[in-house]
C-alpha positions in Angstrom: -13.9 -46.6 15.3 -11.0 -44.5 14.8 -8.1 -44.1 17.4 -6.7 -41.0 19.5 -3.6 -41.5 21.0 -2.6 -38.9 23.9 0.7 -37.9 24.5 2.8 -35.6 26.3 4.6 -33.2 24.5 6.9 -30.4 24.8 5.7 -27.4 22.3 7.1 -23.5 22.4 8.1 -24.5 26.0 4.8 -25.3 26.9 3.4 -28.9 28.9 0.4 -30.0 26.3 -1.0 -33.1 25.4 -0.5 -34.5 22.1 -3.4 -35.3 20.3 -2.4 -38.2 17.4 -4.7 -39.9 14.9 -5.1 -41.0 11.1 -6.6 -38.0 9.1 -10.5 -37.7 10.2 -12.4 -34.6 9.5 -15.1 -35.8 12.1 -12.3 -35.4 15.0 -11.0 -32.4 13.9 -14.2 -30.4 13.6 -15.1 -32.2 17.2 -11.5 -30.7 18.6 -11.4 -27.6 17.0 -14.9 -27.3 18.3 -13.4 -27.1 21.8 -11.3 -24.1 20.9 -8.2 -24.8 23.0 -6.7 -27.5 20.1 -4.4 -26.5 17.5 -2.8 -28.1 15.5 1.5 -28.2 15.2 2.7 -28.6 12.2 6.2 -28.9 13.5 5.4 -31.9 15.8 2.5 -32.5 12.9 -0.5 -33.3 15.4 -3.4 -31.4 17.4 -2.3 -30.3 20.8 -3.8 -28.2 24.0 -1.9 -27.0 27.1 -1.7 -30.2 29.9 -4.4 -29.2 32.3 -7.1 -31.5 34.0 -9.6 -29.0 32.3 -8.4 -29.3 28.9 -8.1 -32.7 28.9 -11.9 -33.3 29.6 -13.2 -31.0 26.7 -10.8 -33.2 24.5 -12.0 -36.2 26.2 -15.8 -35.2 26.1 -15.7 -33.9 22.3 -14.0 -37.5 21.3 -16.7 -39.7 23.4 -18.3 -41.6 20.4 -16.3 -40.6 17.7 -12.7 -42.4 18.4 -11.9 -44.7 21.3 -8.7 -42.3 23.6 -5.1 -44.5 24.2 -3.6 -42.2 26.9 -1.3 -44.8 29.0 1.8 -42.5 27.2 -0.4 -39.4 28.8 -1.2 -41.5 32.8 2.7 -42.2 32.7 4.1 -39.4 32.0 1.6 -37.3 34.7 2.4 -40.3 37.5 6.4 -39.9 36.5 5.8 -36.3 37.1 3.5 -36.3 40.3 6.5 -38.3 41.5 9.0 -35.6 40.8 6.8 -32.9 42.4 6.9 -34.7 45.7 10.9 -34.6 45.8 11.5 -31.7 44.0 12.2 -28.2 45.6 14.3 -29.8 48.6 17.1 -28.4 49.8 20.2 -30.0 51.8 21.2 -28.3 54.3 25.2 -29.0 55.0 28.2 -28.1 57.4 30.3 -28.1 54.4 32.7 -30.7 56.6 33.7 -33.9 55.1 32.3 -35.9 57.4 28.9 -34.6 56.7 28.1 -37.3 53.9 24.5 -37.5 54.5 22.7 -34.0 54.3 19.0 -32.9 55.7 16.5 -32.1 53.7 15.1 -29.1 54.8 13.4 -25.8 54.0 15.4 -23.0 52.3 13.8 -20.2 55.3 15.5 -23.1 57.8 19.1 -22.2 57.0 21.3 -21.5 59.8 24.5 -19.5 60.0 27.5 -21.3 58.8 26.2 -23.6 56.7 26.3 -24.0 53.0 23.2 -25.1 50.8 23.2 -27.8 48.5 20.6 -27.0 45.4 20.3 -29.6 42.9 24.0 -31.0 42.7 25.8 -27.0 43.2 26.4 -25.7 46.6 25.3 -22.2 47.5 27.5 -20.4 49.6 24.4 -18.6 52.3 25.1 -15.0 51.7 22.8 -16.0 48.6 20.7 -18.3 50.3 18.0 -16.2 49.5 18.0 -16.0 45.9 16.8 -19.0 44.7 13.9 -19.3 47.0 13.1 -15.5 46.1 13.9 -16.3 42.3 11.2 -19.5 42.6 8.8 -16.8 44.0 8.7 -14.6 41.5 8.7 -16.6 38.5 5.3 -18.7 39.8 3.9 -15.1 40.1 4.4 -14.5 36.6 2.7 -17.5 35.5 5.9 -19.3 33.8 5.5 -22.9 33.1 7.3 -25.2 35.6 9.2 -26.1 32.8 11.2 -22.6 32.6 10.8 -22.5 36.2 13.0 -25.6 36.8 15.4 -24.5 33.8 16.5 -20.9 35.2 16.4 -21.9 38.3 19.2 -24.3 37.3 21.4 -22.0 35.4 21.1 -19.5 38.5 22.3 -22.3 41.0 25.3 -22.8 38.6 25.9 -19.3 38.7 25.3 -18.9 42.3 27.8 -22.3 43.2 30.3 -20.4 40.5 30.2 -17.2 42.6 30.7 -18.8 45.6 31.1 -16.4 48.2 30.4 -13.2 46.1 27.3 -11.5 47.2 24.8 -11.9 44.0 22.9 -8.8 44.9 26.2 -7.0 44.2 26.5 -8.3 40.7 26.9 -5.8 37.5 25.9 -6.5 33.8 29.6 -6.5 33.3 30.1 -9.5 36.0 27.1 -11.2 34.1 28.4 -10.8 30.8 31.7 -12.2 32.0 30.4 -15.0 33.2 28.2 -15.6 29.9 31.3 -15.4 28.1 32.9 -18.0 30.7 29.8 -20.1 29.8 30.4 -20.3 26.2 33.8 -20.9 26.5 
């Protein structure tokens, strides 16, 4: 019996599950069957977006024709399951230097005075509402967490850049110089 190997994989920006196997006509007519596989020729395997329901057409449309190796796939998901649970905290600060050990709380629980602390930049709180408006937004346009976790990065180092500068204020030309400052 022929083997399938699962894998994560990173394609176009998207989550998907790598699908990985000597040349078999039987499992490609089974996966392409399922219509959500394709196959990459830049990564050179079958894949389909990483969702529970995806997985199980792949998984049913193989039963009998390969035996599945998806320990890669169950690590990758538990590694990920554990970043979910710590990810999106925020430390809350007094910005004093003997304030070495920062609460996690809620960005809506910020109280005057106080700087955030956003993934390793600090935010100064006249924009203490960005990135919790920014993380908003973006899930309501369906982007992958992926991109999510990516801009909302690059606007925290903006944001810690800017300081105390009000980034509802900002201009294209501001944005260019800073892009510029980037680069550079």
């Amino acid at each position: 019996m022929k083997e399938v190997v699962m894998k994560p994989l990173q394609h176009r920006g998207q989550e998907c599950i790598g699908l990985y196997f000597d040349i078999s006509f039987k499992i490609q007519a089974a996966l392409q069957k399922t219509k959500v596989v394709k196959f990459s020729a830049t990564n050179k395997c079958w894949y389909t977006a990483l969702s529970k329901e995806n997985y199980n057409k792949v998984f049913f449309a193989l039963k009998g024709l390969a035996s599945i190796e998806k320990s890669a796939l169950q690590q990758y998901l538990a590694n990920k399951k554990k970043e979910n649970n710590t990810e999106g905290q925020v430390l809350l600060t007094t910005g004093k230097k003997s304030d070495k050990n920062p609460l996690p709380v809620k960005a809506l629980h910020i109280q005057a005075g106080h700087i955030i602390v956003y993934k390793h930049g600090k935010i100064h709180p006249v924009n203490a509402h960005i990135i919790p408006g920014m993380e908003q937004r973006l899930k309501l346009k369906a982007y992958s967490k992926s991109t999510i976790k990516t801009y909302l990065s690059e606007m925290t180092q903006l944001l810690a850049t800017i300081k105390n500068i009000p980034a509802d204020d900002l201009k294209p030309e501001h944005l260019k110089r800073y892009l510029v400052y980037c680069y550079e």
